[in-house]
Backbone and ligand atoms as CSV (ligand in chain L), in Angstrom:
chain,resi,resn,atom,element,x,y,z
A,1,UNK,N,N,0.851,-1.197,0.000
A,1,UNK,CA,C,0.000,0.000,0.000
A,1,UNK,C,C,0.883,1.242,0.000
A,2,UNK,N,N,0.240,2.081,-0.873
A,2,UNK,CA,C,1.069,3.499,-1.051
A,2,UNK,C,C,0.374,4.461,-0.686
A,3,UNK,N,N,1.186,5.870,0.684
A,3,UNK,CA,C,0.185,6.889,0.673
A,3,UNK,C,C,0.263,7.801,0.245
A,4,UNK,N,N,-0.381,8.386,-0.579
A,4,UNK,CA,C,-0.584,9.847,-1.147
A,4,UNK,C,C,0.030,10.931,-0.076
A,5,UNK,N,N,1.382,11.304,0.122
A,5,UNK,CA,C,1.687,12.429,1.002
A,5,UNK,C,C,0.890,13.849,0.518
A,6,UNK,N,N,0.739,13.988,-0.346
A,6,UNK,CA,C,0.209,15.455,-0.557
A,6,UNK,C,C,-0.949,15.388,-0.023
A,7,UNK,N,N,-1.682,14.478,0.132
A,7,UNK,CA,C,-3.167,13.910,0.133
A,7,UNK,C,C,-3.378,12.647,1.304
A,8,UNK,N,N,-2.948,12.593,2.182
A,8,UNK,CA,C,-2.595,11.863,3.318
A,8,UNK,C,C,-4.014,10.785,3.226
A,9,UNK,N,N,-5.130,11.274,3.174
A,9,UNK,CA,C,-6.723,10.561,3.559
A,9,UNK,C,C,-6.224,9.550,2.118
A,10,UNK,N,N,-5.744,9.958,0.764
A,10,UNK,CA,C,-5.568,8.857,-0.226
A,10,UNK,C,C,-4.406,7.481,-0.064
A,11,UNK,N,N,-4.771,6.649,-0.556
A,11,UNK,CA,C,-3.841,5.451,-0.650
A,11,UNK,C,C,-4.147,4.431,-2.073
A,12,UNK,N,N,-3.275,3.904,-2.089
A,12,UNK,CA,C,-2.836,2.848,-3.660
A,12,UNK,C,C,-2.464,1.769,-3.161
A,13,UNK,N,N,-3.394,-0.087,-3.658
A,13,UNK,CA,C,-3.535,-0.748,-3.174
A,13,UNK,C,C,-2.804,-1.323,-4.355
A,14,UNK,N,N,-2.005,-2.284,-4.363
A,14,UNK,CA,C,-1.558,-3.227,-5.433
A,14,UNK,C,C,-0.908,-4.773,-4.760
A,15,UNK,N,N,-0.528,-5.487,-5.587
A,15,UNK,CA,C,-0.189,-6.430,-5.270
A,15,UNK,C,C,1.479,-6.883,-4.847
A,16,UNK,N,N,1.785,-7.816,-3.777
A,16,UNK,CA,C,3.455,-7.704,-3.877
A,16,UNK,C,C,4.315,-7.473,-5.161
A,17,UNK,N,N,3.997,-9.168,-5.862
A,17,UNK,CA,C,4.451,-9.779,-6.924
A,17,UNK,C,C,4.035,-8.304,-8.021
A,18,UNK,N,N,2.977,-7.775,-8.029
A,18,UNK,CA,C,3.058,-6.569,-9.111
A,18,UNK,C,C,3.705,-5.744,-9.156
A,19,UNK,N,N,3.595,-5.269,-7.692
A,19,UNK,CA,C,4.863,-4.515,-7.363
A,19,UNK,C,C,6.593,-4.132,-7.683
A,20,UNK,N,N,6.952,-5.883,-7.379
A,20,UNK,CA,C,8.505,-5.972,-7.744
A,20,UNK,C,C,8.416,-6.589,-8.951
A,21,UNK,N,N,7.822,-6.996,-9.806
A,21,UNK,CA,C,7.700,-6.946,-10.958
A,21,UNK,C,C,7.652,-5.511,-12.053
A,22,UNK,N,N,7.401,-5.033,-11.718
A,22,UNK,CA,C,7.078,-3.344,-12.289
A,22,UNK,C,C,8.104,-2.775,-12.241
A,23,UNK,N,N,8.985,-3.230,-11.149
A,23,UNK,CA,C,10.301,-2.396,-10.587
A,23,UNK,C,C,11.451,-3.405,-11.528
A,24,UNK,N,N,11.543,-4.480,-11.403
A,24,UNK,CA,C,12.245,-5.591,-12.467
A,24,UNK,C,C,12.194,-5.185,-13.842
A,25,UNK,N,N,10.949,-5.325,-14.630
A,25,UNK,CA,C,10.912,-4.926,-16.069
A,25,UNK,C,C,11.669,-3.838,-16.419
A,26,UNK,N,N,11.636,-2.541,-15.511
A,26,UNK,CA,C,11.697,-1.378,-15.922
A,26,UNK,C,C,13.322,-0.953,-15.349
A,27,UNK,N,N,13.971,-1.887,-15.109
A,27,UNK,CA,C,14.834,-1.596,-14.125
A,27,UNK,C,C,16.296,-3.281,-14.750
A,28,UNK,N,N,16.555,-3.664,-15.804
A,28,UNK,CA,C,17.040,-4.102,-16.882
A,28,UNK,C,C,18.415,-3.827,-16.697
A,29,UNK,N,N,19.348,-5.091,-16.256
A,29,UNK,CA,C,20.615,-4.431,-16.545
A,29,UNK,C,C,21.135,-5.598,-17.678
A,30,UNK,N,N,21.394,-4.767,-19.016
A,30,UNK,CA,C,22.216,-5.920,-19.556
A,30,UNK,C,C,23.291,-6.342,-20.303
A,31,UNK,N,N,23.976,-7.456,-19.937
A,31,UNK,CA,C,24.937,-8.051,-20.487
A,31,UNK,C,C,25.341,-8.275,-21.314
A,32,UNK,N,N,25.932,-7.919,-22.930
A,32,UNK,CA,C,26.041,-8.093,-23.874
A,32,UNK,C,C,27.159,-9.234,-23.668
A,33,UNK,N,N,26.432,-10.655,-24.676
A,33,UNK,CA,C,27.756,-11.487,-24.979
A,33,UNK,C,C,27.833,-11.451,-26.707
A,34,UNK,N,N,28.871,-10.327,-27.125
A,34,UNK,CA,C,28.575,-9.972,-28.446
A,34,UNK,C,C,29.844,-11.003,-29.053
A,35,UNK,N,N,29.602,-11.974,-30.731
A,35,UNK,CA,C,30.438,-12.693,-30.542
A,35,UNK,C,C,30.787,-12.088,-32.238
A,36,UNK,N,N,29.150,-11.498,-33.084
A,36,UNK,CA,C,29.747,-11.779,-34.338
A,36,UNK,C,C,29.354,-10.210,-34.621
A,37,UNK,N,N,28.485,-10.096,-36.013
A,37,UNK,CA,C,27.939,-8.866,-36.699
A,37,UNK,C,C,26.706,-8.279,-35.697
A,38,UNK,N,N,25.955,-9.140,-35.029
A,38,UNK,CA,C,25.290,-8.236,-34.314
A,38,UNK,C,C,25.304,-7.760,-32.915
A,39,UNK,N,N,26.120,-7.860,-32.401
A,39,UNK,CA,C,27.178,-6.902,-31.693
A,39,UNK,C,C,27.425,-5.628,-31.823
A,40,UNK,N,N,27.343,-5.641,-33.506
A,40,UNK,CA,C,27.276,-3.934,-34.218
A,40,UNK,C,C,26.054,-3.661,-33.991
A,41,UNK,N,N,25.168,-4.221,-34.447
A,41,UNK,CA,C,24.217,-3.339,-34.586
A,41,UNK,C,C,23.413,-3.338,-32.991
A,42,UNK,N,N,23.636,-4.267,-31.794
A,42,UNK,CA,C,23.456,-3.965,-30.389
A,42,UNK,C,C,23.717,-2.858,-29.863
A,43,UNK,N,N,25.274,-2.597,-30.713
A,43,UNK,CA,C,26.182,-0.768,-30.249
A,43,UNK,C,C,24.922,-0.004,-30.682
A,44,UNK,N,N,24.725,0.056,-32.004
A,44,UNK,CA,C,23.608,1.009,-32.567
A,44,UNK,C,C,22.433,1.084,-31.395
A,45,UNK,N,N,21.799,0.047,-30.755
A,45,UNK,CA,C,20.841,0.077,-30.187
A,45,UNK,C,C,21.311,0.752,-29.069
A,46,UNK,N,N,21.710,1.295,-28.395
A,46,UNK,CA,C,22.551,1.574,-26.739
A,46,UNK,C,C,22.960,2.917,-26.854
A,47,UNK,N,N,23.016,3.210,-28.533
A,47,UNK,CA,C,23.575,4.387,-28.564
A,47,UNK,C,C,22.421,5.680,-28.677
A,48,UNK,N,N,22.892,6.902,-28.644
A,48,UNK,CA,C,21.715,7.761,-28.824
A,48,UNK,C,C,20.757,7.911,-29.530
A,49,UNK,N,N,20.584,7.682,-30.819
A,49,UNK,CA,C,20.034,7.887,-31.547
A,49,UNK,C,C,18.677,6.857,-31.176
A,50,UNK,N,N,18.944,5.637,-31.194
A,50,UNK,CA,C,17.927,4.701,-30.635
A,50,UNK,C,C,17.647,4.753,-29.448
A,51,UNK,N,N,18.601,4.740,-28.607
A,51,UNK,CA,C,18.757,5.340,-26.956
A,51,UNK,C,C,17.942,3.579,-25.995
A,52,UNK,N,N,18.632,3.188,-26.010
A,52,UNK,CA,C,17.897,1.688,-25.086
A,52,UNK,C,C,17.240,2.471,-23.751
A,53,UNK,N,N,17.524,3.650,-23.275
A,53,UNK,CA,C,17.538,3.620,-22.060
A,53,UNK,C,C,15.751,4.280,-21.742
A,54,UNK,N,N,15.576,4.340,-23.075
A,54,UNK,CA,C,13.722,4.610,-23.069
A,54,UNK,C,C,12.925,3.042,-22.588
A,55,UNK,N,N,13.535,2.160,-22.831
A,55,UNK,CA,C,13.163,0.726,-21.901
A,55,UNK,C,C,13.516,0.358,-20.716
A,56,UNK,N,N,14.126,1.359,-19.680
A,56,UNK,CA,C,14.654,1.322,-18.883
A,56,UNK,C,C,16.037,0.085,-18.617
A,57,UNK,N,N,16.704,0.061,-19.817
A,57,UNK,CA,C,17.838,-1.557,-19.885
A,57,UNK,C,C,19.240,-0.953,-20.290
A,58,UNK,N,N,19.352,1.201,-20.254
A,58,UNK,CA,C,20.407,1.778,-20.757
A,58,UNK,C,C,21.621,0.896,-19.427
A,59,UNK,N,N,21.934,0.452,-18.557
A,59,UNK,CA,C,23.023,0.483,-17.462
A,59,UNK,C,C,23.216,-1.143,-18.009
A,60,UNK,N,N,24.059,-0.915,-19.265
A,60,UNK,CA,C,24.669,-2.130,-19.853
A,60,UNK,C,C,26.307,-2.102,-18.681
A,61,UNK,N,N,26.098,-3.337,-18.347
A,61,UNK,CA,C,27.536,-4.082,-17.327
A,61,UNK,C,C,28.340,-5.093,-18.353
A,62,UNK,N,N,29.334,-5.321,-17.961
A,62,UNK,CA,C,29.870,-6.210,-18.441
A,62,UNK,C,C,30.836,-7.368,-17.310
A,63,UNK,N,N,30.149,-7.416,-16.262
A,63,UNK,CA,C,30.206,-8.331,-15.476
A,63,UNK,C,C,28.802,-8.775,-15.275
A,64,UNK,N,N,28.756,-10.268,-15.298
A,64,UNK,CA,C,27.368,-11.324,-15.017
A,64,UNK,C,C,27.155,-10.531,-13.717
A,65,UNK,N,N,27.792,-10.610,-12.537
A,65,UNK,CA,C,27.273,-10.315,-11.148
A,65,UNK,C,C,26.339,-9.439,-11.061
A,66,UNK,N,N,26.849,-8.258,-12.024
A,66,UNK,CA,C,26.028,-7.172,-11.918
A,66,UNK,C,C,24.966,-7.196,-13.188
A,67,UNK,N,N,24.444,-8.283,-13.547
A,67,UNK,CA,C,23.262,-7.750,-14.701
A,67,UNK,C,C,22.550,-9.086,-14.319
A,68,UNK,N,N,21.342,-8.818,-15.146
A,68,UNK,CA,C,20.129,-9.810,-15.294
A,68,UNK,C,C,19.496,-10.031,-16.696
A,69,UNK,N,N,19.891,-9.453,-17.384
A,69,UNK,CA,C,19.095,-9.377,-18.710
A,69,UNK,C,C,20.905,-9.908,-19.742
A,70,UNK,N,N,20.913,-11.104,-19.940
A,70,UNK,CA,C,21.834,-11.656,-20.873
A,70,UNK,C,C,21.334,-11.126,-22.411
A,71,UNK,N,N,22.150,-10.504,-23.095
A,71,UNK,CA,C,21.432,-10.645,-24.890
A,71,UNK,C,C,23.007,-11.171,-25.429
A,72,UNK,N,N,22.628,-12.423,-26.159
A,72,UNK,CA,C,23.227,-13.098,-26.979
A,72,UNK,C,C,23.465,-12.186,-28.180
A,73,UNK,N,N,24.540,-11.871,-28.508
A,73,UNK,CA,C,24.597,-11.293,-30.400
A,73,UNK,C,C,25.321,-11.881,-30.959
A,74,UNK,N,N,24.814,-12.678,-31.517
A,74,UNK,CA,C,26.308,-13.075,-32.732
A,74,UNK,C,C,26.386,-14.635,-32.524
A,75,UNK,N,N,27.294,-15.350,-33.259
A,75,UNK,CA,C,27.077,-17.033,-33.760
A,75,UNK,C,C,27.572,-17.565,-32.493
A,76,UNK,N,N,27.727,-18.869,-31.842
A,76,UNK,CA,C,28.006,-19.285,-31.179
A,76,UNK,C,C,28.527,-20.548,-31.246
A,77,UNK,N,N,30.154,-20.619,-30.935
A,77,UNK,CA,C,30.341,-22.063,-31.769
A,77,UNK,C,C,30.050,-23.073,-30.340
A,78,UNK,N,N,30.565,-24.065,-30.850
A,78,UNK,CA,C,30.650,-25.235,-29.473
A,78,UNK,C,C,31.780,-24.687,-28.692
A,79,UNK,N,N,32.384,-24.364,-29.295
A,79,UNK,CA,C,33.838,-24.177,-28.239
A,79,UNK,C,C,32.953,-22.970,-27.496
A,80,UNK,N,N,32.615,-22.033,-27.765
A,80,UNK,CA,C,32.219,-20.884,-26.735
A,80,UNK,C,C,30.934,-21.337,-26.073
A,81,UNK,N,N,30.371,-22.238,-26.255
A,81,UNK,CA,C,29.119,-22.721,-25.267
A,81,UNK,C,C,29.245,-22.930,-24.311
A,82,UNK,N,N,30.468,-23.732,-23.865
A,82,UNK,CA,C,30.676,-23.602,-22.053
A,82,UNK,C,C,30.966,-22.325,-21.333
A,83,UNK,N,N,31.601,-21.482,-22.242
A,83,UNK,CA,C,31.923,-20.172,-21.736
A,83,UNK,C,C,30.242,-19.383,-21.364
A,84,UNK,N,N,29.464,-19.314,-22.296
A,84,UNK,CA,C,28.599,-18.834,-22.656
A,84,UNK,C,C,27.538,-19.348,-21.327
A,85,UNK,N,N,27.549,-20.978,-20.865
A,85,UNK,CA,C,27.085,-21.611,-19.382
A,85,UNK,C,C,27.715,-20.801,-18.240
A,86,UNK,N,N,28.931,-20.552,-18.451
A,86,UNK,CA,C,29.429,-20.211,-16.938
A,86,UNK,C,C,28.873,-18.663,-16.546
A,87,UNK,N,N,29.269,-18.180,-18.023
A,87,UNK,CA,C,28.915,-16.432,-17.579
A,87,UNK,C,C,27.467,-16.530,-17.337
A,88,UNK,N,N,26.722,-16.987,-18.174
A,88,UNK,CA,C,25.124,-17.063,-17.439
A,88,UNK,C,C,24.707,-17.435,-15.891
A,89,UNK,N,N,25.304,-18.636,-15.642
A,89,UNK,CA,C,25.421,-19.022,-14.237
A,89,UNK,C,C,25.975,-18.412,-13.173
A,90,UNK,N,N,26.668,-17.250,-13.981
A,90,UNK,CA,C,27.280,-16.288,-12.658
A,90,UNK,C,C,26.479,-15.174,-12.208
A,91,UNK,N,N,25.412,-15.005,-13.512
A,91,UNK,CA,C,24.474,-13.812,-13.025
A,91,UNK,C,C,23.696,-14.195,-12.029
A,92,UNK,N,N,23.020,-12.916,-11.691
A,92,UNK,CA,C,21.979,-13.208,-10.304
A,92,UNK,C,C,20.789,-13.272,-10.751
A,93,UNK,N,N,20.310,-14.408,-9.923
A,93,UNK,CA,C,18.486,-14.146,-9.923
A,93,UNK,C,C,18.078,-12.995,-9.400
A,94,UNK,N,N,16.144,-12.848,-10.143
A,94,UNK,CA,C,15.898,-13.557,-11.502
A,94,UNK,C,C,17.099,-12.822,-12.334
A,95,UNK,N,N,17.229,-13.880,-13.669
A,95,UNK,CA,C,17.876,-13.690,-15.119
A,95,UNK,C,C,16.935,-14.007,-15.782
A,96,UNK,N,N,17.121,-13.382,-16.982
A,96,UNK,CA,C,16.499,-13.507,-18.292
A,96,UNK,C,C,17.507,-13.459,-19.586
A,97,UNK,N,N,17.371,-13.783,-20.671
A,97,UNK,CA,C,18.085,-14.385,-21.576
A,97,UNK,C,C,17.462,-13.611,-23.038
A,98,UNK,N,N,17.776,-12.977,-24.104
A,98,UNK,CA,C,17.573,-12.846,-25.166
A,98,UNK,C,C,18.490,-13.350,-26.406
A,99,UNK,N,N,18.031,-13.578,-26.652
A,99,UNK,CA,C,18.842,-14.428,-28.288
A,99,UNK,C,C,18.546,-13.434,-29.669
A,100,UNK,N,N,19.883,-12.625,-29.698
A,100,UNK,CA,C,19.720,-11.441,-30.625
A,100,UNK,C,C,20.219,-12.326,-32.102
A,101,UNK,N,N,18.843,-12.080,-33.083
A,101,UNK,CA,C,19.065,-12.620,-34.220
A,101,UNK,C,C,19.084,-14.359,-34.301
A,102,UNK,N,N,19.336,-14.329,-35.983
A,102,UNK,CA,C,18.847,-15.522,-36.178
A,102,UNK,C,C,20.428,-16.696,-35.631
A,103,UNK,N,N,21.103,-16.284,-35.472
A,103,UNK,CA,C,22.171,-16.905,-35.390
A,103,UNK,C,C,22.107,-17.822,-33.695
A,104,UNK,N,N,22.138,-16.745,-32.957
A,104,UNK,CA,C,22.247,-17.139,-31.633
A,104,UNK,C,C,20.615,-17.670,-31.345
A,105,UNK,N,N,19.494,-17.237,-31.932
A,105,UNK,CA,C,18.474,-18.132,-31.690
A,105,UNK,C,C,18.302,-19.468,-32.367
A,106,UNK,N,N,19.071,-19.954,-33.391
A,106,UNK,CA,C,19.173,-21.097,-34.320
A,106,UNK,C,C,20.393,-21.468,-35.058
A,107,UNK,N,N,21.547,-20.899,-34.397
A,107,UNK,CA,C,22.493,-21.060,-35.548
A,107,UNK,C,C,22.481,-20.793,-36.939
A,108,UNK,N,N,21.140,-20.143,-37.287
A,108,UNK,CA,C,21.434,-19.338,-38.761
A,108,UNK,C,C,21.710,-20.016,-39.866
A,109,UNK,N,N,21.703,-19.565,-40.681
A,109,UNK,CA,C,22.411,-20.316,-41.946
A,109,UNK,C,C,24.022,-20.972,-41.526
A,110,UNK,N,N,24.539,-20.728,-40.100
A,110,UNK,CA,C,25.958,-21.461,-40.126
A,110,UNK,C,C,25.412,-23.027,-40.168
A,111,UNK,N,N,24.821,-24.195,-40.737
A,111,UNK,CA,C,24.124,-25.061,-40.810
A,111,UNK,C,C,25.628,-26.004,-40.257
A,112,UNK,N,N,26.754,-26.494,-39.501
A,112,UNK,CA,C,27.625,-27.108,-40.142
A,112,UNK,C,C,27.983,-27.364,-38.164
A,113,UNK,N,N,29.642,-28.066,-38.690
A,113,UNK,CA,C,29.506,-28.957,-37.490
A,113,UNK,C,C,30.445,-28.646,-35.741
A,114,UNK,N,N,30.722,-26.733,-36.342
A,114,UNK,CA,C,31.290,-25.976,-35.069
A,114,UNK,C,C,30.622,-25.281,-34.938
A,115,UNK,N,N,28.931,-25.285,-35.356
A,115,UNK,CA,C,28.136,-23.558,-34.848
A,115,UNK,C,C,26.516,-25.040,-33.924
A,116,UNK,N,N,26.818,-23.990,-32.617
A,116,UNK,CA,C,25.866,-24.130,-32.001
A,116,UNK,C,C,24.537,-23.996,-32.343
A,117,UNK,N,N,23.615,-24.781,-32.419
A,117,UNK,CA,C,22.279,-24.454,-33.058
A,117,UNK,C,C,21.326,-23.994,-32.077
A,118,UNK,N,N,21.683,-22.722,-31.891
A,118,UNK,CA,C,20.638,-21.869,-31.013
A,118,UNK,C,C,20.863,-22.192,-29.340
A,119,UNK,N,N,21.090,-20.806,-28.628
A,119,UNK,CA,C,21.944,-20.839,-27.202
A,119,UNK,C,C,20.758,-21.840,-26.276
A,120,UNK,N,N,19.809,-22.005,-26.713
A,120,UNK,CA,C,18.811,-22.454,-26.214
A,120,UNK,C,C,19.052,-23.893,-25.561
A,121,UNK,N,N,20.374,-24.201,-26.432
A,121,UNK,CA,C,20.949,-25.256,-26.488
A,121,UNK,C,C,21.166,-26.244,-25.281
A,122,UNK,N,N,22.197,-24.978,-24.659
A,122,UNK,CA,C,22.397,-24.798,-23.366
A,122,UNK,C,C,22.111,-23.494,-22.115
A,123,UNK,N,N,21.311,-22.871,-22.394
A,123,UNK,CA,C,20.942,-21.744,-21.147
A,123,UNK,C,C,19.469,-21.731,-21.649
A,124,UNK,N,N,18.583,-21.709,-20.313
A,124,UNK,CA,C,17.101,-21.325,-20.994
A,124,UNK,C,C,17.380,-19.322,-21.530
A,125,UNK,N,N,16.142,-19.518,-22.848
A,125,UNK,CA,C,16.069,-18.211,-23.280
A,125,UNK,C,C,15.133,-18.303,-23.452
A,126,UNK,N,N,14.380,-16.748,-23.091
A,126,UNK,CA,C,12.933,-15.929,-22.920
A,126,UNK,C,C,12.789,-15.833,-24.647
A,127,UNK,N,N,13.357,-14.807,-25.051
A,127,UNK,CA,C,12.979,-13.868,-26.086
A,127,UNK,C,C,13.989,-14.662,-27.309
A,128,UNK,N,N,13.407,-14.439,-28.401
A,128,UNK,CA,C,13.975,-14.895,-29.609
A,128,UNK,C,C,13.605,-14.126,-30.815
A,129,UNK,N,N,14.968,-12.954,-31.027
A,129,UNK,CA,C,14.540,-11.656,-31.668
A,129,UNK,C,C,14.745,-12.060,-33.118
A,130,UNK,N,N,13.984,-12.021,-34.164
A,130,UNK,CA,C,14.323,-12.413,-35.605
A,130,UNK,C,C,15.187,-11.681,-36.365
A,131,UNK,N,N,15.899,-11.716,-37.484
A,131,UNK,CA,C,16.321,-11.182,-38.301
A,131,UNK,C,C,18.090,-11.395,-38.216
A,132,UNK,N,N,18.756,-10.660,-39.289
A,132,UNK,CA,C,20.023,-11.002,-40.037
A,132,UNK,C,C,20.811,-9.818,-40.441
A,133,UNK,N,N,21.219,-8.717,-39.626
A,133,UNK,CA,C,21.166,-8.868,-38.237
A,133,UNK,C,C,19.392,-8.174,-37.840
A,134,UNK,N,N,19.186,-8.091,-36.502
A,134,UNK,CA,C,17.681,-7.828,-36.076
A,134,UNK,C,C,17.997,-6.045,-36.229
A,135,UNK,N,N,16.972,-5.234,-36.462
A,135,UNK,CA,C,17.571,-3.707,-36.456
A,135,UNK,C,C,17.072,-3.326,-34.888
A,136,UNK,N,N,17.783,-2.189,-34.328
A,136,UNK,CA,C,17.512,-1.693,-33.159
A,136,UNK,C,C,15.858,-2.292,-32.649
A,137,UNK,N,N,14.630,-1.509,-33.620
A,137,UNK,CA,C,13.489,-1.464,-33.383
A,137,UNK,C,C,12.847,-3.387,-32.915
A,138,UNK,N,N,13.735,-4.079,-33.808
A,138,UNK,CA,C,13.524,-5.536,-33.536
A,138,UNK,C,C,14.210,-5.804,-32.409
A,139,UNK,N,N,14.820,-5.406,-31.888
A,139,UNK,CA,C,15.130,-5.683,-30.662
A,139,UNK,C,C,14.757,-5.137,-29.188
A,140,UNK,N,N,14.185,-3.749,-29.787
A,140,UNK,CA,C,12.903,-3.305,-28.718
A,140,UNK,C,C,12.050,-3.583,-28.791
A,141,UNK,N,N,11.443,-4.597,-29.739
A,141,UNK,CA,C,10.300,-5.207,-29.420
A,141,UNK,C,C,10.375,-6.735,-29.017
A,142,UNK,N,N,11.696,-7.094,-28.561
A,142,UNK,CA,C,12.295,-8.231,-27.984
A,142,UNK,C,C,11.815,-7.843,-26.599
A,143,UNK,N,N,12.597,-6.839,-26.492
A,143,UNK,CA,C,12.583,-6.138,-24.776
A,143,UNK,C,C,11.135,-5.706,-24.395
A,144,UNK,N,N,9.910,-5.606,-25.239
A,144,UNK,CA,C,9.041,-4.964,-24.907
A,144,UNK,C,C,8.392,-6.600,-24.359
A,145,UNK,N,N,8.373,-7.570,-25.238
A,145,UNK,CA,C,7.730,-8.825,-24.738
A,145,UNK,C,C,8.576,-9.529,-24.065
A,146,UNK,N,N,9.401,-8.840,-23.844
A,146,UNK,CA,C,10.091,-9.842,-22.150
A,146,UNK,C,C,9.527,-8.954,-20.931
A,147,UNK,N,N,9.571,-8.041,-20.939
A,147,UNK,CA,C,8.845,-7.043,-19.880
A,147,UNK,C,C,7.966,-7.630,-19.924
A,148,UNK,N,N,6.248,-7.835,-20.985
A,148,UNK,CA,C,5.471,-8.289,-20.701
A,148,UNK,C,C,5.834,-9.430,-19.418
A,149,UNK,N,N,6.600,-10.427,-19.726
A,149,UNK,CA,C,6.671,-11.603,-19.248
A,149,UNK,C,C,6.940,-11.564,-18.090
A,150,UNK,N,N,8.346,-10.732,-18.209
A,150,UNK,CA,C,8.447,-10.351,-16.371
A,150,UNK,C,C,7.220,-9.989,-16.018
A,151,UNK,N,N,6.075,-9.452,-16.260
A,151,UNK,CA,C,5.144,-8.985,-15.314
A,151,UNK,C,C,4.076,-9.895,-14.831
A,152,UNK,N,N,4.401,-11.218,-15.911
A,152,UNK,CA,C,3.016,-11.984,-15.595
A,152,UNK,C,C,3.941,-12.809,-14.816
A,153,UNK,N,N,5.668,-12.837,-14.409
A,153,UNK,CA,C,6.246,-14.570,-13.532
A,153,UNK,C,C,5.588,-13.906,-12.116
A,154,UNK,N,N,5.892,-15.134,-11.606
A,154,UNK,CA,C,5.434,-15.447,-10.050
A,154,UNK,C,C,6.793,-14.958,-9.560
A,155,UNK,N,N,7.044,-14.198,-7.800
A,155,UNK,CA,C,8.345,-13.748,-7.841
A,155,UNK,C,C,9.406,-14.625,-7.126
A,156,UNK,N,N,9.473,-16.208,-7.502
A,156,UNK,CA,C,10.231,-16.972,-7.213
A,156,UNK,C,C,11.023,-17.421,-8.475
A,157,UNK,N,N,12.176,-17.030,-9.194
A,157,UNK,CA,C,12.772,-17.217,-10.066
A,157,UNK,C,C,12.302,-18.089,-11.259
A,158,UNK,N,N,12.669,-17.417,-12.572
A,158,UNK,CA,C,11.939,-18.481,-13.550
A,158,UNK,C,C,12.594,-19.735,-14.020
A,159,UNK,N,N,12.297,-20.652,-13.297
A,159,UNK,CA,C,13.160,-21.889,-13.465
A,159,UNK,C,C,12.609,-22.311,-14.720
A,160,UNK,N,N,11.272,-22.186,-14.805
A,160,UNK,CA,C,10.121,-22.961,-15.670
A,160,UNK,C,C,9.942,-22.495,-17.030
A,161,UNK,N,N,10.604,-21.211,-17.813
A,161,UNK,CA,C,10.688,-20.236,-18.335
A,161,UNK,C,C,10.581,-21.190,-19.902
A,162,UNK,N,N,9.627,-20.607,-20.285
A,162,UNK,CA,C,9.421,-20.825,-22.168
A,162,UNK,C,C,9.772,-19.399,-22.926
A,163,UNK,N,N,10.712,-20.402,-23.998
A,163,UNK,CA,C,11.004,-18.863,-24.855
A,163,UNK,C,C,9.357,-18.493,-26.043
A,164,UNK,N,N,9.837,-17.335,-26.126
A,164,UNK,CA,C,8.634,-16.274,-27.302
A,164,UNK,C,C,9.298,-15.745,-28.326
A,165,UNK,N,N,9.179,-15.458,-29.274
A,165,UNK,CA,C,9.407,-15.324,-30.603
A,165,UNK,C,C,9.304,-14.129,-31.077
A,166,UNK,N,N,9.781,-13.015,-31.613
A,166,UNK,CA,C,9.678,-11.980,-32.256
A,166,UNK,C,C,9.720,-12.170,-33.566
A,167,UNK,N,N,8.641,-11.278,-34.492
A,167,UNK,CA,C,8.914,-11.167,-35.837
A,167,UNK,C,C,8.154,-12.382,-36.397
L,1,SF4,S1,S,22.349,-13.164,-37.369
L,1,SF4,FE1,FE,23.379,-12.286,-39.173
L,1,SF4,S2,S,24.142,-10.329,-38.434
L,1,SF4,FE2,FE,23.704,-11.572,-36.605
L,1,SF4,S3,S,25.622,-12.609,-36.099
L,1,SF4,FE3,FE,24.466,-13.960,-37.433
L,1,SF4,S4,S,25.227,-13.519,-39.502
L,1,SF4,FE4,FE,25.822,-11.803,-38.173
């Protein structure tokens, strides 16, 4: 419950879980594991012109400890998949996971027998942003339906987590 200080007799009734959910979505720190070409165009997204920080997800870290929002950019071979387990496993709950483009959500046209076929492989992932590479706007509408999602989990970590599809 919230009280109206200007207005002391008013108050705002909501729910826990809505609560720190509202504060989660909007409140995004994330991790770039940039490996190939869309890496570039992630920079583009972060930068002013697109400005990430209108989704509240501008306080990009580059330590796991300090973020929650992983975005995959770029191909992923086998050799970097264990790497790709550990740094995930070092972030803090909740985490969430995006798979920028077609590469890191499916291995892409790398069809062959050193490219990982989609990080999904090994780390659960929420969001699965389309395109070759995805442009800024495809990737805010990655971030817009993971927010959704954060708002509908329960606030005991998403162990149970199904990915969603953009595009
Ligand atoms: S999806 Fe396209 S742009 Fe992105 S890493 Fe793969 S080849 Fe590069």
């Amino acid at each position: 419950m919230a009280v109206d200080l200007a207005n002391p007799g008013n108050f705002l009734t909501t729910r826990l879980r809505q609560a720190i959910n509202w504060g989660r979505k909007y409140s995004l720190w994330p991790i770039p594991y940039g490996t190939a070409c869309c890496a570039i165009e992630f920079m583009a997204a972060v930068s002013s012109y697109h400005d990430l920080s209108r989704y509240g997800a501008e306080l990009v870290r580059f330590s796991p400890r300090q973020s929650d929002l992983m975005i995959v950019a770029g191909t992923i071979s086998y050799k970097q998949a264990p790497i790709l387990k550990t740094i995930y496993a070092q972030m803090c709950e909740p985490k969430w996971v995006v798979a920028m483009g077609v590469c890191a959500s499916s291995g892409g046209f790398y069809k062959n027998y050193g490219t990982l076929q989609g990080i999904d492989r090994v780390i659960p992932t929420d969001i699965y942003v389309a395109g070759c590479p995805p442009t800024p706007e495809n990737l805010f509408h990655g971030l817009l339906l993971l927010q959704d999602k954060i708002d509908r989990e329960g606030l005991v970590a998403s162990a149970q987590r199904h990915g969603e599809q953009t595009g």
